[in-house]
N, C-alpha and C positions, 0 to 999 in steps of 0.2 A: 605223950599226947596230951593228959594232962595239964605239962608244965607248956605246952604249946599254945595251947587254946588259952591259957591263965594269960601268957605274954602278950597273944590277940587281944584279951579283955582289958586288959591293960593300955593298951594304944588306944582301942576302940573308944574306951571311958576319959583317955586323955585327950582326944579328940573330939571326943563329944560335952566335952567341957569346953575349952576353945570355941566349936560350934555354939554356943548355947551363951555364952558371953556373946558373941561379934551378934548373934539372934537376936540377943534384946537392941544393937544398939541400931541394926538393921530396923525392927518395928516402932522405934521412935523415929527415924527418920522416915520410913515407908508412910506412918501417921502422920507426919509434917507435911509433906510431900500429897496425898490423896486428900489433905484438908485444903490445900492449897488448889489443888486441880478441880475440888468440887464449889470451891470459890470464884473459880477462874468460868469453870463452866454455867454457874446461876446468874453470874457475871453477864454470861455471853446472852443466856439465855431472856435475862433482862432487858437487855438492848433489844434482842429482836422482836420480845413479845409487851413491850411499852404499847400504850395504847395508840402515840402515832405512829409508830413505828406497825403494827398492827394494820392501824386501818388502810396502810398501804400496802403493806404484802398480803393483805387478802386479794387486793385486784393484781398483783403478781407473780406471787411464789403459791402454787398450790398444798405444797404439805403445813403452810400456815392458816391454812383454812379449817384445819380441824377445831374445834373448839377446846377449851381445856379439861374436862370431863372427857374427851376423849383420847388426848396426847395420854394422859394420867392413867386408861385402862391402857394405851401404848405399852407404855414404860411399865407398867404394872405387868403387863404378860411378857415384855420381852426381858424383864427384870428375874421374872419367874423361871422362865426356858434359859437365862445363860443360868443361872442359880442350878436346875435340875441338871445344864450341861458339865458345868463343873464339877457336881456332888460325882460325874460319873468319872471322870478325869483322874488317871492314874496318879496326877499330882496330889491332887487333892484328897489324898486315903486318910489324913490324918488331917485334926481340926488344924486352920492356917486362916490368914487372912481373907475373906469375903468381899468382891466390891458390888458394885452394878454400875450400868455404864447408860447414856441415852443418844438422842438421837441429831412463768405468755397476746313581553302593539292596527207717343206722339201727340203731346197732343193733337186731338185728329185734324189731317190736315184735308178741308173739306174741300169739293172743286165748286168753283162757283160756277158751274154750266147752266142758264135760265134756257131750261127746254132741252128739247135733246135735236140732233141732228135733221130729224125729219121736220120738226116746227120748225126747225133755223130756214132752214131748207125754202120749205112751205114762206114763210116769211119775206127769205131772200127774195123768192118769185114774184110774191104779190107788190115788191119792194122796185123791181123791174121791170113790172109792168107799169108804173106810175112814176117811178123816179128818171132823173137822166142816167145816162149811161156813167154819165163821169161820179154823181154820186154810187150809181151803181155798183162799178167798179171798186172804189174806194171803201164802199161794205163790203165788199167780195176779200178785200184783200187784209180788212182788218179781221172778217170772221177766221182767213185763211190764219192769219197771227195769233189770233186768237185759241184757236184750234189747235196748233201748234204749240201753243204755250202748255192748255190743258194735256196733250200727251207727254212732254216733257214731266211735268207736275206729276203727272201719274202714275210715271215710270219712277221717279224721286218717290213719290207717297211707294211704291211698292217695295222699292231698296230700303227705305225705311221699315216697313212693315217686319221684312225680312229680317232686316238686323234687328231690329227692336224683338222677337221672336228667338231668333238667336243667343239673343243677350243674355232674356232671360231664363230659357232654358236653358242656358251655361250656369248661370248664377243659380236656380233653382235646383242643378244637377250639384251642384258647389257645397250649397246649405246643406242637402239632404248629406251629401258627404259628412259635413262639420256637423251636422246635427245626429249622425250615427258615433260619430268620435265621440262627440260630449256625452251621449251616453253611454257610450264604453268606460271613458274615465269618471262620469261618475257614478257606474256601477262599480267599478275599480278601485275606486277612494270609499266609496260605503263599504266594500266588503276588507278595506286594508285595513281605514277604520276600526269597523267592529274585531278586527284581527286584534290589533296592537294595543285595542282597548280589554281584550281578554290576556292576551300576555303582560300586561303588564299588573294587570289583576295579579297572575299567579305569579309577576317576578316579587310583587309587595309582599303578598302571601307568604311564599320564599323569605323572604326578608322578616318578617314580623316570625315565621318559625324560627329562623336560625338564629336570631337578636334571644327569641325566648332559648332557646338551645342554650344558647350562649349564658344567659340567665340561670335557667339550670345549673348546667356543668358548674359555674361560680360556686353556686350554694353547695353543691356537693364538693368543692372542691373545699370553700372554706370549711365543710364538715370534716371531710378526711382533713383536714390540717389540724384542725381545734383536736380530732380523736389523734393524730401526729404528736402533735403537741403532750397532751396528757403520758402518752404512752412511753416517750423520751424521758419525761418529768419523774412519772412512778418508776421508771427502772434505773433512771440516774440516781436517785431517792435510794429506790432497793438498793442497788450496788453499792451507796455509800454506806447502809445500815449496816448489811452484810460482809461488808469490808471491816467495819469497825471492830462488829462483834468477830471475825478472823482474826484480824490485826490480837485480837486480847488473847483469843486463844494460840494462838501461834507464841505471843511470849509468853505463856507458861509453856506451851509442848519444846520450844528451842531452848527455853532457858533447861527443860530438865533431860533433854539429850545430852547436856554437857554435863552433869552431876554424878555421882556416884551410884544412881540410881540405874543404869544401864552394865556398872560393874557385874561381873560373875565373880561370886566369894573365893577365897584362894585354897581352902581348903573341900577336899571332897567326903564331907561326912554320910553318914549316911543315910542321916535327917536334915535336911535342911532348906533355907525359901530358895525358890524356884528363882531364874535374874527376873530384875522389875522392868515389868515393861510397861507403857503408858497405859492407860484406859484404852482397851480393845474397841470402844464404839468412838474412840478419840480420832483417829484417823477417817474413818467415812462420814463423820458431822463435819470434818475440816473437808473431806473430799463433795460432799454434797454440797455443803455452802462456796466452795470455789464451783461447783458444777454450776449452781445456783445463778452466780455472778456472770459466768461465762455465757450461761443459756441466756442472763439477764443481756451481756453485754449483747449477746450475736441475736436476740429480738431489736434492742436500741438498732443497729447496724441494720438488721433486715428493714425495720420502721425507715429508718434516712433513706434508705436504699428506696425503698417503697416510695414515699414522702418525693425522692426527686425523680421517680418515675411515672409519676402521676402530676407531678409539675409539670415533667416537659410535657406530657402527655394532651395535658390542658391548654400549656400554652401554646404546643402545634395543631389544636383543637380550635381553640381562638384565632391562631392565625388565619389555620383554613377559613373557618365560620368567618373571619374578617373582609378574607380575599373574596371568596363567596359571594357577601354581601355588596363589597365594592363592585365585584363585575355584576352582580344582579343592579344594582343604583345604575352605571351606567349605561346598562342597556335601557333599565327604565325612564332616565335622561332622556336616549340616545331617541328610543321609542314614542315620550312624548311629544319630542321636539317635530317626529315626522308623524305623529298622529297629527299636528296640531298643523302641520304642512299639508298633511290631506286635507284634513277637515278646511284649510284657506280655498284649496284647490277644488275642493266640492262644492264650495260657495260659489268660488267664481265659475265655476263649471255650470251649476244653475243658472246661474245669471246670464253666463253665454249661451245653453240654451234657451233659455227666456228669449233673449235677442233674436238669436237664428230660426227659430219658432216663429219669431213676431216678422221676422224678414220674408219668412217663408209665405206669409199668409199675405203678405204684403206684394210679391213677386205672382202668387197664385190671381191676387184683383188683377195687379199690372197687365199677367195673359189674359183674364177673363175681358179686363178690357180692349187690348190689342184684337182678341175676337173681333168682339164688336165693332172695330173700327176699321178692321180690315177682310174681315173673313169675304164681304162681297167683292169689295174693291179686288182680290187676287183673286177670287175665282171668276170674277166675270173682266180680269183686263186683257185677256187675246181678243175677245170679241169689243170690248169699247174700243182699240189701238187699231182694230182695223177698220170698226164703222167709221171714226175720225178720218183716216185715212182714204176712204171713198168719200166722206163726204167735202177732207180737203180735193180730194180729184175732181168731183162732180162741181163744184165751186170753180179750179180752174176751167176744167172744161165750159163752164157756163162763161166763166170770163173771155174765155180765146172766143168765143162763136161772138159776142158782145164785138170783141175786137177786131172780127171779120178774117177771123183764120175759116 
């Protein structure tokens, strides 16, 4: 048992000689290698925390908003907790290598009769009692003419009376007609008037909102453009910052996946380093800052998106607001053009009532006078047509006894 265990201690120690050479040549490169990585990473860290670099990802990237007194107790406690986590780490039983790692619209027609029938009469008598028969006669037969004329005339003066009465009680019944029409249209043209002159108030009205509308919407819209603009700017900026500082970290992390620094030793002592793996907080600073990028690109993306959604937005906004305006314009044309056709039509409407008014009053003397100059003559011509009439009888009869009938 002994000579058994001697032989184990013998491999063990020849082994652990082996181990302990290839150990040191292990920690000069391990030291190469993590001096390199924590240059690669101040490096990075450089670029991002430059001070223009800085004053843009503070309006972009929020975990650059901490101040540096603050990243520093970061790193200072997450430095402390991997530290404690390790100290417990069954690798770690024996003192080994330590690292730490870091980190949005008529005239009248008079009779001329001198006297009436009974003087003629009277007259004739006292006329044949002194005159000869032959003058006699020959007054008998010129009153008889005479006579006869005035009933014809009288009958004329009455056919006249009549029509002239007629005439203008048609013409009087006519105006009144035309003189109720004219006031229908132009109570009709005042109240269109005042209609078209209130619409077209409120189509201007209309028009002066929707111009300001229109005005608005611009300013906001070149607002959201100019806040478009920045927002594209700062994250095209971040992306490229972010990029860059990637880009350096990524050649150290590819260059040292290919090194011997991923080898597992060939031997299995039973002390010995652990395989090397990158910096543990080396993968989620490269997976955050792609997050970073990504979150950056797909704001950039959402902004376009946005940006031409609010373009068309505006410019189907203008369109309408344009169309809008044009059909309010032409109604308001369309409206003046027939305000301004009433208001011709109102005029002339006054004016022909004026006229018809003046006719009226004009037709009203014409009966007052036709009164006048006929009111006796019809009422009293049964009785003149027939006193004429005995007294042309009585005239013959006086002539035939004259004549010896």
């Amino acid at each position: 048992m002994t000579r058994d265990q001697r032989s184990k201690d013998i491999i063990f120690l020849r082994n652990l000689q082996g181990t302990c050479q290839d150990l040191d040549k292990q920690w000069a490169s391990r030291s190469k290698t993590r001096s390199m990585e924590t240059q690669a990473v101040s490096e990075a860290i450089k670029i991002i925390t430059s001070d223009d670099s800085m004053d843009l990802l503070r309006h972009s990237v929020s975990f650059l908003q901490v101040d540096s007194q603050a990243q520093a107790r970061i790193l200072r406690a997450r430095a402390v907790s991997s530290l404690k986590a390790a100290a417990m780490s069954p690798a770690f039983n024996a003192d080994d290598l330590l690292a730490a790692w870091g980190n949005r619209k008529g005239s009248p027609a008079t009779l001329g009769a001198a006297g009436g029938p009974r003087m003629r009469l009277s007259t004739l008598a006292v006329s044949v009692s002194l005159d000869s028969f032959t003058q006699i006669k020959e007054s008998m037969d010129k009153m008889v003419v005479d006579l006869r004329k005035e009933q014809e005339e009288e009958v004329k003066f009455k056919s006249y009376c009549a029509k002239e009465f007629d005439a203008n009680e048609k013409s009087t019944f006519d105006k009144n007609e035309q003189k109720e029409d004219l006031e229908a249209l132009i109570e009709k043209m005042t109240k269109l008037i005042k209609k078209l002159t209130a619409e077209i108030a409120e189509a201007n009205s209309q028009i002066a909102d929707t111009e300001t509308g229109i005005l608005k919407a611009s300013q906001v819209r070149e607002g959201e453009n100019s806040e478009f603009q920045v927002v594209v700017a700062d994250q095209r900026a971040t992306q490229d910052i972010l990029n860059k500082a990637l880009a350096r970290l990524k050649v150290f992390y590819e260059k040292a996946q290919g090194g011997a620094l991923l080898q597992k030793a060939a031997q299995e002592p039973p002390v010995k380093f652990n395989s090397y793996s990158k910096n543990a907080g080396a993968s989620p600073v490269l997976g955050m800052i792609q997050q970073i990028i990504e979150d950056s690109k797909a704001l950039e993306a959402e902004a376009v998106a946005g940006e031409a959604e609010a373009q068309a937005s505006y410019e189907k906004f203008v369109k309408d607001s344009n169309d809008v305006i044009k059909a309010l314009s032409d109604s308001v044309a369309a409206k003046t053009s027939a305000s301004a056709q009433a208001t011709q039509d109102l005029t002339q409407g006054k004016s022909d009532l004026d006229s018809t008014n003046g006719e009226l009053e004009s037709l009203a003397l014409t009966a007052q006078d036709l009164h006048g100059e006929c009111d006796w003559t019809l009422k009293n011509f049964a009785a003149r047509q027939q006193a004429r009439l005995a007294e042309i009888e009585a005239i013959g009869q006086a002539k035939a006894i004259l004549s010896g009938a």
